[in-house]
C-alpha positions in Angstrom: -29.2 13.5 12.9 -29.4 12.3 9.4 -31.8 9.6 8.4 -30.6 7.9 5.3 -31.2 4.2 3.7 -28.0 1.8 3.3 -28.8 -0.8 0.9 -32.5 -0.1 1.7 -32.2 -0.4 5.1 -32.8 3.2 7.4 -30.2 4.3 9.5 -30.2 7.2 11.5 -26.2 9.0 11.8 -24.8 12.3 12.9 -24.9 15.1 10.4 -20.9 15.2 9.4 -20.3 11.4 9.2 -18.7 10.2 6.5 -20.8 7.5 4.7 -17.7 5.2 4.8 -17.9 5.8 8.8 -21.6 5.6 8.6 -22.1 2.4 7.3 -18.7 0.8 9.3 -20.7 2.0 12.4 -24.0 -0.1 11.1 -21.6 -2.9 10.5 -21.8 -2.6 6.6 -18.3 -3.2 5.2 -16.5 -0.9 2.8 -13.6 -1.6 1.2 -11.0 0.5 0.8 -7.1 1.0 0.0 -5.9 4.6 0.5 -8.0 5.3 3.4 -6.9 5.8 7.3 -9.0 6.9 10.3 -8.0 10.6 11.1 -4.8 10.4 8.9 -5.8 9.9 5.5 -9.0 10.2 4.0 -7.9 11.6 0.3 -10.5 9.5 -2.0 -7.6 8.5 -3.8 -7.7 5.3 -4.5 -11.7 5.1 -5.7 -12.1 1.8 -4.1 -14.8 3.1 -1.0 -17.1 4.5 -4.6 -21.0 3.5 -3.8 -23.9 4.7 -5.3 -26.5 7.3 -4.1 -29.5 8.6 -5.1 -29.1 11.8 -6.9 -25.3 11.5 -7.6 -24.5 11.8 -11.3 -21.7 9.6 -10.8 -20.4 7.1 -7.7 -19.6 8.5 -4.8 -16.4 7.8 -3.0 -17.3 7.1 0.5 -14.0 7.9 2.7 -14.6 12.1 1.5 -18.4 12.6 1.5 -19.9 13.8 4.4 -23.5 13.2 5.0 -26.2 16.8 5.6 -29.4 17.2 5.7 -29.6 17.6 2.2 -28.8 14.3 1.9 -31.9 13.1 4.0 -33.9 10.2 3.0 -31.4 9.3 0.4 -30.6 5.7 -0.6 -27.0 4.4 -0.5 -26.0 1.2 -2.5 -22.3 -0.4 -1.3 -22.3 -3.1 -3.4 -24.4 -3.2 -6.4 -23.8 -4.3 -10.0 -22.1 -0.7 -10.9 -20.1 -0.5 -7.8 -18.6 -3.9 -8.4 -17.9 -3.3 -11.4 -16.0 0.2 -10.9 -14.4 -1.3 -8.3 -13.2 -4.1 -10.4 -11.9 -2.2 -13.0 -10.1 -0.2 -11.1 -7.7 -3.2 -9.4 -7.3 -4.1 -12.8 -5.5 -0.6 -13.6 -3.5 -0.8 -10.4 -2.3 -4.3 -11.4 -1.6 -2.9 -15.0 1.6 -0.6 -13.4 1.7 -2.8 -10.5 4.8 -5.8 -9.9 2.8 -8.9 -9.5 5.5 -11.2 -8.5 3.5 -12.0 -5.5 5.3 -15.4 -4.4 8.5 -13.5 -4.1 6.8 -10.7 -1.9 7.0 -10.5 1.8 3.1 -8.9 1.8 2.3 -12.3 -0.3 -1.2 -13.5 1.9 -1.0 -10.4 4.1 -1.2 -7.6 1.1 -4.5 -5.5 1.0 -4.4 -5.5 -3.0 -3.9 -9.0 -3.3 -7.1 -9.8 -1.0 -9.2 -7.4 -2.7 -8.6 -8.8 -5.9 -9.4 -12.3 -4.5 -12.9 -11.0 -3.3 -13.1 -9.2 -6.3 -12.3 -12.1 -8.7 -9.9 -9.9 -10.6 -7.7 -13.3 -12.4 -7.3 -10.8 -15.5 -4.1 -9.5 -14.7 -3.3 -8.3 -18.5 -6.6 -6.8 -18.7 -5.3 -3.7 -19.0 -1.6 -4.3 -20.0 0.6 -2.0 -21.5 2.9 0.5 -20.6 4.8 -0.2 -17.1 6.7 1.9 -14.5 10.0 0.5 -13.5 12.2 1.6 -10.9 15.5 0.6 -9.1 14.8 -0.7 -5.2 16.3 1.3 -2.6 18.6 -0.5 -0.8 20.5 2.2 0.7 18.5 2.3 4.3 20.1 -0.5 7.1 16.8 -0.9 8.7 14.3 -0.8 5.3 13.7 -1.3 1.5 11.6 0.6 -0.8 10.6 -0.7 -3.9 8.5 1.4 -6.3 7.0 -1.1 -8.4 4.7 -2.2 -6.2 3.5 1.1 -5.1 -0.3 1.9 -5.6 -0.5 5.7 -5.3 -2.4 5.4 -1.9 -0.3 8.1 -0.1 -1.1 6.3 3.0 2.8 6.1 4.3 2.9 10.1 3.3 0.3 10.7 5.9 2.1 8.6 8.3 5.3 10.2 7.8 3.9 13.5 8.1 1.0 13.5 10.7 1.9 10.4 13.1 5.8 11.2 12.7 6.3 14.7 11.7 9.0 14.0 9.8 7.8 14.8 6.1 10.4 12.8 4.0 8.2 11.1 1.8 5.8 13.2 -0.9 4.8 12.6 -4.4 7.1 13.8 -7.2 6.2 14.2 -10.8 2.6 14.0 -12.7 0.2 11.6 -14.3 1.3 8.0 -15.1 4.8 9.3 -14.3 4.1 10.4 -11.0 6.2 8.3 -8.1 5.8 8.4 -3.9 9.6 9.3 -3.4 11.8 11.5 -1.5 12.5 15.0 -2.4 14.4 15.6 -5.6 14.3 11.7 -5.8 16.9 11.1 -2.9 17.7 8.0 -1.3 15.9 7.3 1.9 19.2 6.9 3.4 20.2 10.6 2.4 17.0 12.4 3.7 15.9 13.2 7.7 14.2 9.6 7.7 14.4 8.5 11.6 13.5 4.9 11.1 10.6 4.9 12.7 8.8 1.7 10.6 5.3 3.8 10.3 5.7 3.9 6.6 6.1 0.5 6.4 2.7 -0.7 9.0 0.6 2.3 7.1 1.5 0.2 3.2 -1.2 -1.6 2.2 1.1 -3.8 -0.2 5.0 -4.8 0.1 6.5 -1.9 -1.5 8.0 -1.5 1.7 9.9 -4.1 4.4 12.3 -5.0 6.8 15.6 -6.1 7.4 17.3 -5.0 4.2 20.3 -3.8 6.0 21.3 -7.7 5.8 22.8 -9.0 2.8 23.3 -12.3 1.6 26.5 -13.4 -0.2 26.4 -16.2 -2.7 29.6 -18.1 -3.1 30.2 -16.4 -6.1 30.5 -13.2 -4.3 27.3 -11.3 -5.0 25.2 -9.8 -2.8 21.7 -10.3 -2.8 19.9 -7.7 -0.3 16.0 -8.8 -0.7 14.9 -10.9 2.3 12.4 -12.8 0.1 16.2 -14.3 -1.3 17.3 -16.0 2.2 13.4 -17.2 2.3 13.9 -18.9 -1.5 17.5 -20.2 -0.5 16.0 -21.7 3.1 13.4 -23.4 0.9 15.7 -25.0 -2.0 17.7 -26.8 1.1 21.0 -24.4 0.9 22.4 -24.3 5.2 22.5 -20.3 6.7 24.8 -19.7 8.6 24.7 -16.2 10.5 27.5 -14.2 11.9 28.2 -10.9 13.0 30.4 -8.2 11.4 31.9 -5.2 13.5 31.1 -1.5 12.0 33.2 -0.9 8.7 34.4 -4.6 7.9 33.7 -5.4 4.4 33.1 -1.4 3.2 29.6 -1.5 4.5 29.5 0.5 7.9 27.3 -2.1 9.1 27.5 -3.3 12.5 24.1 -5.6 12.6 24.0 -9.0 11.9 25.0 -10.1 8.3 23.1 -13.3 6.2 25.9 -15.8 4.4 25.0 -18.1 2.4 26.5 -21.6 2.0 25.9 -23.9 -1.3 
């Protein structure tokens, strides 16, 4: 065992337990973004940081694993200079990040929206320059996959890989260019991708969702294929009417149930 001080308080934990995991058993909350029991524990995302005595620098939570070396040590979750790292860095994920939350299908049930509500990050151009923009991928019947609200967590590349073992999803390019994608930037529809859904559960935000296989068509003819479109068009008073399509009708190999629009 591993006697240790959280927030001044002594706790005694198994030698090997993660301080994240440490304080969660004690009841002490931890935010966090990137992290996943057993799946992913990367200390990507810098969110889980606390400060420890000794440390030259904050300490991210998820990836340090208490010793006896560390015995008698104080941890802080949730002082001044944690609060304030963990601040600034929402405020660089919302810097490369789409914020057009009332058009999001995560809006009230995203992880990076609530954290920035406990956080009071209301600066959203804090950091504002240069942005990342990408096409959405459409091409899947049962999913979307839009890039510009991705955070870089790598969560739904753990779940791909270890709860699936599938492996279509990885991280292509570097730096500020760098993009969770497919290999050589294919389609999801064009890679091994079983539809399993675990990508889209493991997301913290609404970079991924259901349904997209549906379209709606506007009496002008165009075809709309976000679901946040039939919610806007349900809202403005415009009447759905659904129907059902047999496979190949319309060009669109599609044999499950197809959203029309009426104005």
């Amino acid at each position: 065992m591993v006697n240790i001080k959280i927030n001044g308080i002594e706790y005694a934990v198994e030698e090997g337990t993660t301080i994240l995991e440490a304080c969660r058993q004690n009841g002490i909350r931890i935010p966090t973004l990137c992290w996943l029991k057993d799946i992913n524990a990367i200390g990507a995302c810098r969110i889980c940081v606390v400060e420890m005595t000794g440390a030259r620098s904050l300490v991210a939570s998820c990836v340090y694993p208490l010793s006896k070396f560390d015995e008698g040590k104080n941890i802080l979750t949730h002082s001044p200079a944690v609060l304030q790292s963990r601040k600034m860095t929402l405020q660089l994920l919302l810097s490369d990040h789409n914020m057009d939350c009332l058009a999001c299908s995560r809006n009230g049930s995203c992880e990076l929206q609530e954290l920035c509500k406990e956080l009071g990050v209301d600066d959203t151009t804090f950091f504002e320059g240069e942005k990342n923009e990408y096409d959405i991928d459409y091409s899947s019947k049962h999913m979307f996959r839009d890039n510009n609200k991705c955070i870089h967590c790598r969560r739904c590349i753990a779940a791909c890989d270890k709860l699936q073992g599938i492996g279509v999803i990885g991280a292509n390019n570097r730096g500020f260019k760098t993009s969770i994608d497919c290999a050589f930037d294919l389609d999801l529809a064009e890679t091994a991708c079983v539809s399993c859904g675990q990508c889209i559960t493991a997301c913290p935000t609404g970079r991924y969702g259901q349904g997209m296989g549906r379209t709606c068509r506007s009496r002008k003819g165009s075809c709309c294929t976000d679901s946040t479109r039939s919610k806007s068009i349900a809202r403005r008073g415009i009447r759905l009417s659904y129907g059902y399509t047999r496979r190949g009708q319309d060009g669109c190999g599609s044999s499950q149930t197809r959203l029309q629009c009426r104005i």
